[in-house]
VEXDO-177889 format. One record per residue: z, y, x of N, C-alpha, C, O in turn; residue number from 1. Coordinates in steps of 0.001 Angstrom, whole numbers. Layout:
% VEXDO-177889
nz; ny; nx; caz; cay; cax; cz; cy; cx; oz; oy; ox; k
Z; Y; X; Z; Y; X; Z; Y; X; Z; Y; X; NUM
...
% end
This chain:
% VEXDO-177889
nz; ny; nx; caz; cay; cax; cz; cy; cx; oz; oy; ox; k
-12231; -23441; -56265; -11177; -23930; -55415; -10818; -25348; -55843; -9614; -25588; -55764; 1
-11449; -26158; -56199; -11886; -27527; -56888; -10692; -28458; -56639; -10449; -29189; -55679; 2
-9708; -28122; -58292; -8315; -28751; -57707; -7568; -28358; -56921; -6402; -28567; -57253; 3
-7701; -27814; -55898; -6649; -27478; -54895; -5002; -26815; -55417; -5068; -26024; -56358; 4
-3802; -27061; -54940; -2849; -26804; -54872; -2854; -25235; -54938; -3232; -24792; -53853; 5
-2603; -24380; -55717; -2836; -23377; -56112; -1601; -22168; -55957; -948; -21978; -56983; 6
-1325; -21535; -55028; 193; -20758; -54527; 135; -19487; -54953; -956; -19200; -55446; 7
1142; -18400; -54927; 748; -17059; -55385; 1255; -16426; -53823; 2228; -16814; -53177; 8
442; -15519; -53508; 963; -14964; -51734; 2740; -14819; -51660; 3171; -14745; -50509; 9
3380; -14792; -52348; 4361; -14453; -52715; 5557; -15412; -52346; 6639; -15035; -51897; 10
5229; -16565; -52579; 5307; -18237; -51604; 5746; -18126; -50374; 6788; -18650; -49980; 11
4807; -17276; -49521; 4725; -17102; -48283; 5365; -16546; -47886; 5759; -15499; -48401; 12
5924; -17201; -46312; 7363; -16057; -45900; 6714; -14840; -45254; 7285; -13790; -44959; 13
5429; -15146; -45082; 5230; -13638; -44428; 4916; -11937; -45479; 4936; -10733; -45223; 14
4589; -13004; -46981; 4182; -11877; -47660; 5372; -12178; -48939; 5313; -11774; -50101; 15
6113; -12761; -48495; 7548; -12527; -49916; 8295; -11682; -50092; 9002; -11901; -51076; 16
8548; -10535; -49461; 9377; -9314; -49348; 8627; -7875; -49811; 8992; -6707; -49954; 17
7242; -8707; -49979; 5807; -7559; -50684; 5597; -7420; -51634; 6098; -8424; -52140; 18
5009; -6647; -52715; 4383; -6755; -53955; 3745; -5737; -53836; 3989; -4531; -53783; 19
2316; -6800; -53776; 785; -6130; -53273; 70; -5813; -54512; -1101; -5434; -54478; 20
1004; -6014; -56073; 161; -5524; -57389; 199; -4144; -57504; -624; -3700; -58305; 21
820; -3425; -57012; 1253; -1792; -56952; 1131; -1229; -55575; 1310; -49; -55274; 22
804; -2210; -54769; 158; -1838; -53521; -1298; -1072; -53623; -2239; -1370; -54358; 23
-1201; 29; -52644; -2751; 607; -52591; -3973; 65; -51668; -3601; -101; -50506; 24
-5401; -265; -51904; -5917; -485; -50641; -6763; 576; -50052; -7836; 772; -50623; 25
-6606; 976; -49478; -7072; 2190; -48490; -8184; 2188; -48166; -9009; 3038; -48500; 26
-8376; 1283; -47501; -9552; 807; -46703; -10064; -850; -46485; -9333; -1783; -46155; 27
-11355; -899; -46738; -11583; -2407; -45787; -12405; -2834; -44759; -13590; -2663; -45046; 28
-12273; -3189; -43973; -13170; -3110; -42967; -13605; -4907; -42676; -12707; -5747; -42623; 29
-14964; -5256; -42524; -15895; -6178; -42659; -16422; -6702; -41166; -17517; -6210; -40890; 30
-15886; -7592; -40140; -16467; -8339; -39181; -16792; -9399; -39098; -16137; -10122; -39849; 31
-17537; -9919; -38516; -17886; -11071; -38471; -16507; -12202; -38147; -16456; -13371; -38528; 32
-15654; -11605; -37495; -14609; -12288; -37272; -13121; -12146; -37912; -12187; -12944; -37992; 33
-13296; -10750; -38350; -11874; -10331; -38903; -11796; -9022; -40468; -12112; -7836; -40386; 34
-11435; -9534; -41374; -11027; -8622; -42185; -10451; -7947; -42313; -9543; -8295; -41557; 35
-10040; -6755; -42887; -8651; -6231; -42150; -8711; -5187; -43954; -9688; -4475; -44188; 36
-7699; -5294; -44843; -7541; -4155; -45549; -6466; -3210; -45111; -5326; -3634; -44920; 37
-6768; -1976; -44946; -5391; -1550; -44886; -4876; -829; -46301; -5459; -267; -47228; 38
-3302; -1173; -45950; -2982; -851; -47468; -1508; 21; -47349; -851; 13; -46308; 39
-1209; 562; -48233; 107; 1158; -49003; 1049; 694; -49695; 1485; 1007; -50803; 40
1369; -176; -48866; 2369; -1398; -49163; 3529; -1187; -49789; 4289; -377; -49258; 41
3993; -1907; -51166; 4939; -1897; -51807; 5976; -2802; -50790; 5590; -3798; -50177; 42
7408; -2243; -50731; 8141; -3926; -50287; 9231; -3768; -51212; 9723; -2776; -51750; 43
9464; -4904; -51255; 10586; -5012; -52199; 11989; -4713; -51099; 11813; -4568; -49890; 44
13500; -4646; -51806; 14512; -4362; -51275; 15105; -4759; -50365; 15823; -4191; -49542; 45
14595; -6490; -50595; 15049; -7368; -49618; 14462; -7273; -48210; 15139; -7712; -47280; 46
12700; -6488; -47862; 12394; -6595; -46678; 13075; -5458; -45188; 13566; -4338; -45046; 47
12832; -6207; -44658; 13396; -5254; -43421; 13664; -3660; -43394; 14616; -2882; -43323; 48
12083; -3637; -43505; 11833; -1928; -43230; 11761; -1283; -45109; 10853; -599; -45583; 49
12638; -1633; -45621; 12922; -971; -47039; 13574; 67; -46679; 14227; -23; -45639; 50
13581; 1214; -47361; 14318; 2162; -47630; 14064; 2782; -49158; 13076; 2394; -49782; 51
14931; 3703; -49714; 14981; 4216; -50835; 13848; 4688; -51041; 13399; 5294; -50068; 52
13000; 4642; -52204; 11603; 5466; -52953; 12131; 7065; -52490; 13281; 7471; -52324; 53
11042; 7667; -52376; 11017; 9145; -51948; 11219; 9501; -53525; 11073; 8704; -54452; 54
11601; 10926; -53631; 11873; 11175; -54961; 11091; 11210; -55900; 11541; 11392; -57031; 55
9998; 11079; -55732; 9062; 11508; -56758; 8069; 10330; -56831; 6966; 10467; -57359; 56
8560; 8961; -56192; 8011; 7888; -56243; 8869; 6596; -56652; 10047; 6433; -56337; 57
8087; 5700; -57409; 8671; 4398; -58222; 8978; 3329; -56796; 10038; 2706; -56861; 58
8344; 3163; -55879; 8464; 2134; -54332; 8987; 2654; -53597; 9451; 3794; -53602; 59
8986; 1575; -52558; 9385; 1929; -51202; 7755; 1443; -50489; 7544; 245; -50298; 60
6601; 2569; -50113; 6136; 2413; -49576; 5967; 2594; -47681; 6519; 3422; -46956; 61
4896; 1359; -47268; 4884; 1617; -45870; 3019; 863; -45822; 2405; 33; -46493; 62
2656; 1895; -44425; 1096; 1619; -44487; 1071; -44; -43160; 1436; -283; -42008; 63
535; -623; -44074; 210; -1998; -43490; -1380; -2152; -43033; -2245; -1354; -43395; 64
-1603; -3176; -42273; -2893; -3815; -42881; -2664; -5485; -43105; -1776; -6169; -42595; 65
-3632; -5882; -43934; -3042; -7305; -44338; -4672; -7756; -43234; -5655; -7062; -43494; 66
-4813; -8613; -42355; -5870; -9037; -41952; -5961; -11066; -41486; -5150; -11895; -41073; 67
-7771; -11073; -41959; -8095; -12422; -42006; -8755; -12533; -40463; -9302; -11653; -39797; 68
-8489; -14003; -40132; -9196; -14043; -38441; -9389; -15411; -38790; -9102; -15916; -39876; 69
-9994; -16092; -37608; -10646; -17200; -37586; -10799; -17739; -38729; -10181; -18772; -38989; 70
-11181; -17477; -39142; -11589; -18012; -40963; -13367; -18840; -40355; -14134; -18658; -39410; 71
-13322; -19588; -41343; -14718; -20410; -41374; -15829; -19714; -42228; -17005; -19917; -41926; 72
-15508; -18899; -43283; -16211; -18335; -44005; -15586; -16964; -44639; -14370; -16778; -44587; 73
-16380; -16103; -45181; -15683; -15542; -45843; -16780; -14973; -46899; -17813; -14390; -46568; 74
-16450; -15196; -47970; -17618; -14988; -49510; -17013; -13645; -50255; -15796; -13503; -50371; 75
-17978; -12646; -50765; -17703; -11900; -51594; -18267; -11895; -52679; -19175; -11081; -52841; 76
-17906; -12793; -53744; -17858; -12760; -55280; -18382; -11393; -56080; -19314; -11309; -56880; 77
-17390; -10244; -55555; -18086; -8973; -55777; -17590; -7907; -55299; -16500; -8070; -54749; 78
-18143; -6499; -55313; -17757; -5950; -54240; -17962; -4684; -54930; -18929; -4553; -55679; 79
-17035; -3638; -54714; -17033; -2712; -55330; -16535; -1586; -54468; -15438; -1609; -53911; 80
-17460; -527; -54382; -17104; 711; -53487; -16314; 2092; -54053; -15723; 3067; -53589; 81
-16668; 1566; -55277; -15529; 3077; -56368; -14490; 3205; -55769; -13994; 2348; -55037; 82
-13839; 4773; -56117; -12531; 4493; -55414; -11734; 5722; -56469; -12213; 6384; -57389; 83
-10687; 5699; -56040; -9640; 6633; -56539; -9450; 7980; -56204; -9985; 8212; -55120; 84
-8935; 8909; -56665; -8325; 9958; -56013; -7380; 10274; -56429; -7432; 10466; -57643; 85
-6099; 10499; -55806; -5049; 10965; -56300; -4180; 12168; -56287; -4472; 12629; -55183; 86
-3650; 12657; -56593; -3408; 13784; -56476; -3367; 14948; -55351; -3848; 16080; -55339; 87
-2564; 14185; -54366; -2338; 14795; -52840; -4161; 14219; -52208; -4455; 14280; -51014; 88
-4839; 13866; -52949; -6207; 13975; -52382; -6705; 12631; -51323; -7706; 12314; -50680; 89
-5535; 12173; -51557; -5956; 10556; -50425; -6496; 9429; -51240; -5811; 8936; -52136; 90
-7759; 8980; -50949; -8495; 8037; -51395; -7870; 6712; -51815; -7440; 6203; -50780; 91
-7599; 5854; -52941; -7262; 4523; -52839; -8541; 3688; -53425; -9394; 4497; -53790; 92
-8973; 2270; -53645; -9596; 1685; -54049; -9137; 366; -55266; -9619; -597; -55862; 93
-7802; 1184; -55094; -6877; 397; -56297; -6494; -651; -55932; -6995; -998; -54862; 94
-5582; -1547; -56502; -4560; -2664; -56362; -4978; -3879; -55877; -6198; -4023; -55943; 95
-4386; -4767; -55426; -4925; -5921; -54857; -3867; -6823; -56313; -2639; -6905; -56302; 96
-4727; -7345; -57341; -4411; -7967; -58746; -3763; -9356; -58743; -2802; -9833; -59345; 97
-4845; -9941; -57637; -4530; -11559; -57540; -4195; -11590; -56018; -4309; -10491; -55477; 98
-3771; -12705; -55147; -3797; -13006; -54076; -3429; -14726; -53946; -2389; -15044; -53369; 99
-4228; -15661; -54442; -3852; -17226; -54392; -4092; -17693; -53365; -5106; -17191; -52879; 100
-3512; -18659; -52590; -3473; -19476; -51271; -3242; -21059; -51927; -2263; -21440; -52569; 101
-4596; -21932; -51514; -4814; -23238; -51479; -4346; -23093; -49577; -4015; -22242; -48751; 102
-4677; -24919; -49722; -4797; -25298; -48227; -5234; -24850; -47743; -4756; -24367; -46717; 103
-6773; -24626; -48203; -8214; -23791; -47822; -8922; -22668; -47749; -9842; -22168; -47102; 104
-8116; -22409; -48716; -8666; -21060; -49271; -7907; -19928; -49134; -6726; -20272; -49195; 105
-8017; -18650; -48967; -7368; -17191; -50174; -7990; -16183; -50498; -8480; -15238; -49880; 106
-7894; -16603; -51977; -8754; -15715; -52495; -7659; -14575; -53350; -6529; -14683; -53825; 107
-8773; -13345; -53238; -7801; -11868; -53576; -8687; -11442; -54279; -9772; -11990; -54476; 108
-8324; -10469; -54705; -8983; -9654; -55628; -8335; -8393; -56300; -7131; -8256; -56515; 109
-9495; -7341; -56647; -9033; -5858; -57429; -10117; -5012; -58192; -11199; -5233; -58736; 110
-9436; -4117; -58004; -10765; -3130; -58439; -11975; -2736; -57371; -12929; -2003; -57631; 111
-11724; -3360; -56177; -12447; -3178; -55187; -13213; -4073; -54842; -14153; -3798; -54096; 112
-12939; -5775; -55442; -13755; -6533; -55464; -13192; -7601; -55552; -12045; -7549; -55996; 113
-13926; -9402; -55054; -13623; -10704; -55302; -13758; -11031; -53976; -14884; -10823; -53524; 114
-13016; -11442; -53286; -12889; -11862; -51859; -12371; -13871; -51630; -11247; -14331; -51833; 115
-13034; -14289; -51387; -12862; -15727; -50976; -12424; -16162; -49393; -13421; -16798; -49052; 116
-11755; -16174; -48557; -11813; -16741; -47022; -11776; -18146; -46976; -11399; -18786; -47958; 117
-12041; -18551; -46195; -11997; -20088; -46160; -12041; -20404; -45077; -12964; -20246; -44279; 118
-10246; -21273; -44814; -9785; -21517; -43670; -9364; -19859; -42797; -9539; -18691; -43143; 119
-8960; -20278; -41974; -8220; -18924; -40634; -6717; -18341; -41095; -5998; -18843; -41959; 120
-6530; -17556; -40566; -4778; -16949; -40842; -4978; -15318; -41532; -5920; -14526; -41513; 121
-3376; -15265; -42226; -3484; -13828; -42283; -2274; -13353; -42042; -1262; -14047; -41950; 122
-2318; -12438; -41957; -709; -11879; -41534; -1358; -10477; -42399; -2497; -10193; -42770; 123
328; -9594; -42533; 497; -8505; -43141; 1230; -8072; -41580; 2194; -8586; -41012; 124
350; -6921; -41166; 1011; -5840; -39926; 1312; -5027; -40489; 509; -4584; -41309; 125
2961; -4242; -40312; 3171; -3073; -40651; 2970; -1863; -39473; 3733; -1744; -38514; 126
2074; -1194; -39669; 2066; 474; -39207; 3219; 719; -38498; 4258; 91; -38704; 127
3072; 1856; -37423; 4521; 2055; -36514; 4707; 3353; -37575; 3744; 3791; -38204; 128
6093; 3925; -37699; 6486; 5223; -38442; 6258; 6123; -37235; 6306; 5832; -36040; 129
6040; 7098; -37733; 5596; 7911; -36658; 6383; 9358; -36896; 6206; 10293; -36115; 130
% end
């Protein structure tokens, strides 16, 4: 990321009410045009759709997907298909560790792999409650 101005997602007003280190990723799905993880989104207190941790949980989770579009590129550093299991039996692929935003760039990363985009948007969609 050669020099570039170096941000933590966290910066961002769309992902500042998140903390995607205790976030789960579920799933990822790979297009030519769009990335899309979906995840088990931590939010912190301050975001909208917060409510109290269920009892037997440390967050306030809600199922998101965080997704990349018009991007110019998108590189995978490395890529990892292992995954989790947790108790109630639902698959995770573990935490999203890093998430830095240059001008150019955002690059993420976990136990699931090294992800680079370059250039395009992302937004975090939250899931309807159902």
């Amino acid at each position: 990321m050669d020099g570039q101005k170096k941000v933590n997602y966290s910066e961002l007003p769309q992902f500042k009410d998140v903390y995607l280190e205790d976030s789960f990723v579920l799933d990822i799905s790979t297009k030519p045009t769009k990335i899309e993880l979906t995840l088990e989104a931590v939010l912190n207190k301050s975001h909208s759709l917060y409510e109290e941790p269920l009892e037997n949980e440390s967050y306030c989770y809600r199922n998101a997907n965080l997704i990349f579009t018009d991007f110019d590129s998108a590189k995978w550093l490395e890529k990892n298909d292992d995954y989790f299991t947790d108790a109630s039996g639902q698959i995770d692929y573990g935490n999203i560790d890093f998430f830095h935003i240059t001008e150019k760039d955002f690059d993420l990363g976990g136990d699931w792999g090294h992800l680079i985009v370059r250039g395009g948007t992302a937004v975090l969609k939250f899931q309807e409650l159902i």
